[in-house]
C-alpha positions in Angstrom: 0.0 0.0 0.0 1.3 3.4 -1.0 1.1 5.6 1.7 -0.1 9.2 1.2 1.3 11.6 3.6 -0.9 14.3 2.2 -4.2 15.2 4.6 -7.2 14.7 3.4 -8.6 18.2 3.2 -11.5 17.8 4.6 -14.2 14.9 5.4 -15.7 13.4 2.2 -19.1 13.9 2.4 -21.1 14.3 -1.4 -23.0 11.5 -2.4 -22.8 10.3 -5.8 -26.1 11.5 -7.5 -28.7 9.3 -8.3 -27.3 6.6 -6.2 -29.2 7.1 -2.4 -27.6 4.1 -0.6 -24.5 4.8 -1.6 -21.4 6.2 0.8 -19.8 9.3 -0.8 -17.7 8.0 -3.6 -14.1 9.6 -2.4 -14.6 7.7 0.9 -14.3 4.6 -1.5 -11.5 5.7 -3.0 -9.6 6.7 0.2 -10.6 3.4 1.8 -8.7 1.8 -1.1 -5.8 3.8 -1.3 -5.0 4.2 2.1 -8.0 3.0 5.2 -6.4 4.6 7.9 -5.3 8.4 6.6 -4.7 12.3 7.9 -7.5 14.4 7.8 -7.9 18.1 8.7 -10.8 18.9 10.8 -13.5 21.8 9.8 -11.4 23.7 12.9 -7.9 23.8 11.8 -7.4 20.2 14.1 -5.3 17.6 12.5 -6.4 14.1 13.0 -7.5 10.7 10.9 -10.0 9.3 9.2 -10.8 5.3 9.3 -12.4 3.8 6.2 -11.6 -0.2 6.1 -13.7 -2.5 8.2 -10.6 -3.9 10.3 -9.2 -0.8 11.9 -12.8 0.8 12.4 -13.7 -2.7 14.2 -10.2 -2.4 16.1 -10.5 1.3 16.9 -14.7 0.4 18.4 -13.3 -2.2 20.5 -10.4 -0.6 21.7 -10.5 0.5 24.9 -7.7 3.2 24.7 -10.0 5.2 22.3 -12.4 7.6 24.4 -15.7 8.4 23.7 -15.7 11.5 25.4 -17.4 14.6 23.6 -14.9 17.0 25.0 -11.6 15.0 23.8 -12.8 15.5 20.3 -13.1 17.9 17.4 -16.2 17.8 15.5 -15.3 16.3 11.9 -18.2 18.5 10.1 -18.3 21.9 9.3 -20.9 24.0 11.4 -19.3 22.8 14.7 -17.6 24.5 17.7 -14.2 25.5 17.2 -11.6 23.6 19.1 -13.4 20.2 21.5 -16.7 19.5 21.6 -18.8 20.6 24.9 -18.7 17.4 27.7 -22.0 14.7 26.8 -24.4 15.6 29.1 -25.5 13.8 32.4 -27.0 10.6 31.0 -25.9 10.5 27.4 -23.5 7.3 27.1 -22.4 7.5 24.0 -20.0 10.2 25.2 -18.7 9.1 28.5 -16.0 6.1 29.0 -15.7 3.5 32.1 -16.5 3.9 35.1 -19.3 6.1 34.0 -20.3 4.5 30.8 -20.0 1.1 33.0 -22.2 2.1 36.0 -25.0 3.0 33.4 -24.9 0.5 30.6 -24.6 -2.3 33.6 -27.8 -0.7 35.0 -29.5 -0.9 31.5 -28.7 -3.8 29.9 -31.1 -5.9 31.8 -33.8 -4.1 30.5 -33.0 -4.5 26.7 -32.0 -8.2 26.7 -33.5 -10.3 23.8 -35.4 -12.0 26.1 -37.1 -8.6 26.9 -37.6 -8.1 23.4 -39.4 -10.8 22.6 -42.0 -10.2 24.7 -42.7 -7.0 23.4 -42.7 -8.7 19.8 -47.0 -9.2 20.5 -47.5 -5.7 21.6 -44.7 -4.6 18.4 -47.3 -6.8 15.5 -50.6 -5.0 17.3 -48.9 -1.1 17.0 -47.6 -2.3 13.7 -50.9 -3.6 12.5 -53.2 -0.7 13.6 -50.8 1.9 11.1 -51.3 -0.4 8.5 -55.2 -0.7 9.3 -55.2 3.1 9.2 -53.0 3.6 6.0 -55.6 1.3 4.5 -58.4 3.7 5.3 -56.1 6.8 4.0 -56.4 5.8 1.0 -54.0 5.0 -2.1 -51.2 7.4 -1.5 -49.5 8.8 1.7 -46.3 9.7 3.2 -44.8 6.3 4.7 -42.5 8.3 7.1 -45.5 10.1 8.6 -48.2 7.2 8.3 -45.5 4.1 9.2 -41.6 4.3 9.7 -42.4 7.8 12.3 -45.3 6.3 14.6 -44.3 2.9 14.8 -40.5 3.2 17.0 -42.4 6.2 18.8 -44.6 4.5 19.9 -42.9 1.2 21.0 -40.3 3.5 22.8 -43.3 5.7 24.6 -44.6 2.5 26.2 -41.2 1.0 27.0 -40.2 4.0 28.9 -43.4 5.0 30.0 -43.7 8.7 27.9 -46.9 9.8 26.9 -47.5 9.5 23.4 -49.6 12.7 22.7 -45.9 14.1 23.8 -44.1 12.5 20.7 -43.9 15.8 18.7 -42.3 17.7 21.5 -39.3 15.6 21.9 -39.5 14.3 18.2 -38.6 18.4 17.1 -35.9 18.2 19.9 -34.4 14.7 18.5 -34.5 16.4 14.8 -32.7 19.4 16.2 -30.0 17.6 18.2 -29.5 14.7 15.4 -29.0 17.6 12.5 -25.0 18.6 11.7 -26.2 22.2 9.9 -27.6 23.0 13.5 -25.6 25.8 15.4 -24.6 25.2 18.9 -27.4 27.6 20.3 -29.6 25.2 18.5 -28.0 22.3 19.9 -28.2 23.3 23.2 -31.5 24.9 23.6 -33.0 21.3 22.4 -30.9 19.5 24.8 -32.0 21.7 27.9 -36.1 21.4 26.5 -35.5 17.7 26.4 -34.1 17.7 29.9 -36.4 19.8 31.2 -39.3 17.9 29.3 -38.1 14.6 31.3 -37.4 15.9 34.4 -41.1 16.7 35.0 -41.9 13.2 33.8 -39.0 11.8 36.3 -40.7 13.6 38.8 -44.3 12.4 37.9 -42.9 8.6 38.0 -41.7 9.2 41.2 -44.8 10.4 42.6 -47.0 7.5 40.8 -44.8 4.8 39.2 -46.6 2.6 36.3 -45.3 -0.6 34.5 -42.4 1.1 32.5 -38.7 1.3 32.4 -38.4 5.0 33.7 -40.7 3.8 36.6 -38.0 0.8 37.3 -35.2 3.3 36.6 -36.7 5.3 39.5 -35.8 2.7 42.1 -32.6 2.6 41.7 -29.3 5.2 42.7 -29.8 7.2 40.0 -29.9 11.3 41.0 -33.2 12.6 38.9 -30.9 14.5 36.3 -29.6 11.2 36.0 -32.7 9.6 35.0 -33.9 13.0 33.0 -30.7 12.7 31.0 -30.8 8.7 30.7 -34.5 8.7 29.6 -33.6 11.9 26.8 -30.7 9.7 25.2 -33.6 6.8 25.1 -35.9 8.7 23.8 -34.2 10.3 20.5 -31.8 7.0 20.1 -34.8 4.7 20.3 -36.6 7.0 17.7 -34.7 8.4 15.4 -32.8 5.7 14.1 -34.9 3.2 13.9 -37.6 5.4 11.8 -34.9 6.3 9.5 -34.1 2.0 9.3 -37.9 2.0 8.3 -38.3 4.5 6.1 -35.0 4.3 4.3 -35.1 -0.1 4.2 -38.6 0.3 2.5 -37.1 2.8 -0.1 -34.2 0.5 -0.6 -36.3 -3.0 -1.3 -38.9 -0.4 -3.5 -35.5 0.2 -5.1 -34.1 -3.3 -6.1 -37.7 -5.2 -7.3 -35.9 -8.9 -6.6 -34.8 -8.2 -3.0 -38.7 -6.9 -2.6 -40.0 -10.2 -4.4 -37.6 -12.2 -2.4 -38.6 -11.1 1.2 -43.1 -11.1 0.2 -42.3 -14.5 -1.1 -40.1 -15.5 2.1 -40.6 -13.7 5.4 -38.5 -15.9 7.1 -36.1 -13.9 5.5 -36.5 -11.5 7.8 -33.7 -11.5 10.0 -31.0 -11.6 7.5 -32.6 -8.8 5.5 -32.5 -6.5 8.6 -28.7 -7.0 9.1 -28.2 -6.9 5.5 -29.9 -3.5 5.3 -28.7 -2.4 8.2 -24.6 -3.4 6.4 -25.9 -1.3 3.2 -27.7 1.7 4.7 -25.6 2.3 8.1 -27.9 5.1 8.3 -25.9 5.6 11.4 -22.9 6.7 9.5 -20.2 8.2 11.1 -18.2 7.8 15.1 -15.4 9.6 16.2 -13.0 8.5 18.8 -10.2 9.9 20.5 -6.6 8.1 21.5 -5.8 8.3 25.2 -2.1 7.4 24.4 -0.1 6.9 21.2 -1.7 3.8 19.7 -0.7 2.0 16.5 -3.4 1.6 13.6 -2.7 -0.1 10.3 0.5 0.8 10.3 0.2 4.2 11.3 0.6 5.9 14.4 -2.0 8.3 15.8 -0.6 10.4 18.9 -2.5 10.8 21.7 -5.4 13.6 21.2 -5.6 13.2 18.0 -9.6 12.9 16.9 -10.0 9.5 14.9 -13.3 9.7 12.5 -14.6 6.3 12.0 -16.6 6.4 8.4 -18.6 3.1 9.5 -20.7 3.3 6.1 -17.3 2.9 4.1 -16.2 0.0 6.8 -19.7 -1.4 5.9 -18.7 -1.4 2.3 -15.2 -2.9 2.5 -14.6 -5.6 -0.2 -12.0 -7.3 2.8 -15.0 -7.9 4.6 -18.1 -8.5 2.5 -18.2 -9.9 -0.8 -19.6 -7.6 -3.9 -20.4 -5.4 -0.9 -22.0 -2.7 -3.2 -25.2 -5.2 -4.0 -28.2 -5.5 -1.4 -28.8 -9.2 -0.9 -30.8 -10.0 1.9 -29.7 -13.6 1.6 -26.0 -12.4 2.4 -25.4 -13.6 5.9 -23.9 -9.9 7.1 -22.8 -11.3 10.6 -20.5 -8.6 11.7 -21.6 -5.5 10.1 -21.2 -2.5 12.0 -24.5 -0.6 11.8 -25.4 -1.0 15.7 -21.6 -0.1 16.5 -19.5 -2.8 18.2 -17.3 -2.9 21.4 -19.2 -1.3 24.7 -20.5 1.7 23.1 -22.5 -1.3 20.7 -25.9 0.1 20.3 -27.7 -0.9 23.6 -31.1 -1.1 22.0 -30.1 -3.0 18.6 -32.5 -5.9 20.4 -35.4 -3.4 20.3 -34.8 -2.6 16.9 -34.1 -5.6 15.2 -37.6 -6.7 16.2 -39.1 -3.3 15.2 -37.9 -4.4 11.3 -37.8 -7.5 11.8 -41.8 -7.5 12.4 -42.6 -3.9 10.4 -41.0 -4.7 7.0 -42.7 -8.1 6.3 -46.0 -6.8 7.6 -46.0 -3.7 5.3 -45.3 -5.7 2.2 -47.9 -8.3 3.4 -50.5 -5.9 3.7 -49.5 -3.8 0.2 -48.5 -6.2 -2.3 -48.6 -3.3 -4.8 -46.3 -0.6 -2.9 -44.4 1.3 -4.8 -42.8 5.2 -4.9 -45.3 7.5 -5.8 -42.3 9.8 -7.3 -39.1 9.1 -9.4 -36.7 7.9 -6.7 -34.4 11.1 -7.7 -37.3 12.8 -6.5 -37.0 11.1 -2.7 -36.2 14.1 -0.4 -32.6 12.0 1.6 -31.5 13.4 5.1 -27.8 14.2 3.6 -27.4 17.0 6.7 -28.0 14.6 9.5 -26.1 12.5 11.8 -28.3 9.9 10.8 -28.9 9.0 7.3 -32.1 8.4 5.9 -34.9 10.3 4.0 -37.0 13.1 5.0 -40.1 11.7 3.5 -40.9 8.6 1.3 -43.8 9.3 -1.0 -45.6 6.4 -2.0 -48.4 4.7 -3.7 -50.3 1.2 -1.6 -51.9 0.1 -4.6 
């Protein structure tokens, strides 16, 4: 492998046009060249970028990369200048052990498979009653409003005990916090309505607990801006990304006609098409880490400080890893894939969602045998601005 000692000057982020599932074609080509390379930051920062599958699974399960917000510089324009703000109380995805430990410990009970399981029933009724009412709506609708939206809302909502008619509150605060072209006023002014939002409903569960996890959560030694910032990073991680999984894995099988054939003929195929989509979306597309000490990488060696940004959609796509990686095949057994994460910042509700698709996909192409886009697909408004990937709506047709 050549090395190239140039920096990259900036974070590859244009997608090639007219292909919506595909990574931005220069993270290919560095991924090839050279998967572990120097980028400048938006800020003036010097640090790398991680393309190949290996070293972005290394880096993930490495625990001498932190995950702290404050350690890093912000790999899109729009951000701070200099390191990010600290997470704030309750957000795990930015802490490390013994903090990131004490909390995940505390959760991961509550999100085993076992868990999910049982909520499969209560997943198939929600699931069933959108499609009852997109039936009555008529022939064409909005499937992110009328489906991929409602559905995760809701199945979070009763998991943690929110009330429902609330979802457009902290839906607008999830939208805010999730965009990158949102300034840091933004940013923070959705952060402290969220908190402020849950730390009335902290209070209420106190007062009169019910059957939910924020009632259980109450119980234990958590301080209530614990739980208020624990039940916000539930809240927009359980939604967003799992809406956008929805939304954007219906617009991808409306996309490739034998995929969509494959699954109505087969829904035991369920499973692998949810981790196949999940390889060839990673809607979830991009980490960044942060060396505590001089660490080796590929033959390269990033100093301590220096902000690592994992592209996890190019490590999705890497030819070492997957074969023809660039095809949707929801046959391809796509064990490994890094759409949830991996290491112990591995998505802690990839359980929930997993049967979220699992049981919504089949269902909607059960129920419409006829589904298709009601527009040209270069007509599908896509979520390129957002920390997660996805489309902003997905006009279609039932048929």
């Amino acid at each position: 492998m050549n090395v190239n000692h140039e920096p990259l000057a900036s974070l590859p982020t244009a997608r090639p046009a007219g292909c919506p599932f595909a990574p931005p074609g220069e993270l290919t080509e560095v991924r090839e060249q050279q998967p572990v390379r120097r980028m400048v930051y938006p800020d003036g920062h010097h640090g790398w970028l991680v393309t190949g599958y290996a070293p972005v699974r290394a880096v993930l399960a490495d625990p001498r990369f932190s995950s702290r917000y404050e350690l890093m510089h912000f790999p899109f324009p729009g951000g701070p200048e200099g390191a990010l703000p600290p997470a704030p109380v309750g957000d795990m995805t930015g802490m490390d052990a013994p903090d990131h430990t004490r909390y995940r410990r505390l959760l991961a009970g509550k999100f085993t498979a076992r868990r999910m399981r049982l909520l499969t029933v209560r997943i198939e009724q929600i699931t069933a009653e959108h499609l009852d009412a997109m039936e009555q709506q008529g022939a064409g609708l909005d499937l992110v409003q009328a489906f991929a939206q409602p559905i995760p809302a809701l199945v979070i909502c009763e998991l943690l005990g929110v009330p429902y008619g609330d979802r457009k509150t902290f839906h607008d605060y999830t939208v805010a916090l999730m965009s990158m072209e949102a300034s840091m006023e933004e940013r923070f002014a959705a952060m402290a309505g969220l908190q402020e939002y849950m730390t009335e409903l902290v209070r209420a569960k106190r007062a009169a607990p019910t059957d939910d996890l924020l009632s259980d959560l109450t119980e234990s030694d958590l301080t209530e801006e614990e739980l208020a910032g624990i039940g916000g990073f539930l809240l927009g991680a359980g939604l967003d990304t799992t809406a956008n999984m929805l939304a954007h894995g219906t617009f991808a099988l409306l996309s490739h006609p034998d995929q969509l054939a494959a699954l109505r003929t087969d829904p035991g195929l369920a499973d692998s098409a949810v981790e196949e989509l999940m390889r060839y979306l990673t809607v979830a597309h991009t980490m960044v880490r942060v060396p505590l000490e001089d660490v080796e990488l590929d033959g390269q060696t990033i100093k301590a400080g220096e902000s690592v940004t994992l592209s996890v959609e190019a490590a999705n796509r890497d030819p070492l890893r997957f074969t023809d990686p660039d095809t949707l095949d929801i046959r391809r057994k796509a064990t490994g894939q890094l759409g949830f994460g991996h290491g112990i910042h591995q998505c802690l509700g990839a359980q929930l969602a997993r049967v979220e698709m699992r049981v919504a996909l089949p269902a909607l192409l059960a129920r419409f045998p006829e589904l298709r886009l009601a527009v040209p697909a270069a007509d599908v408004p896509l979520r390129t601005g957002m920390n997660i990937y996805g489309v902003h709506r997905l006009p279609v047709t039932l048929g």
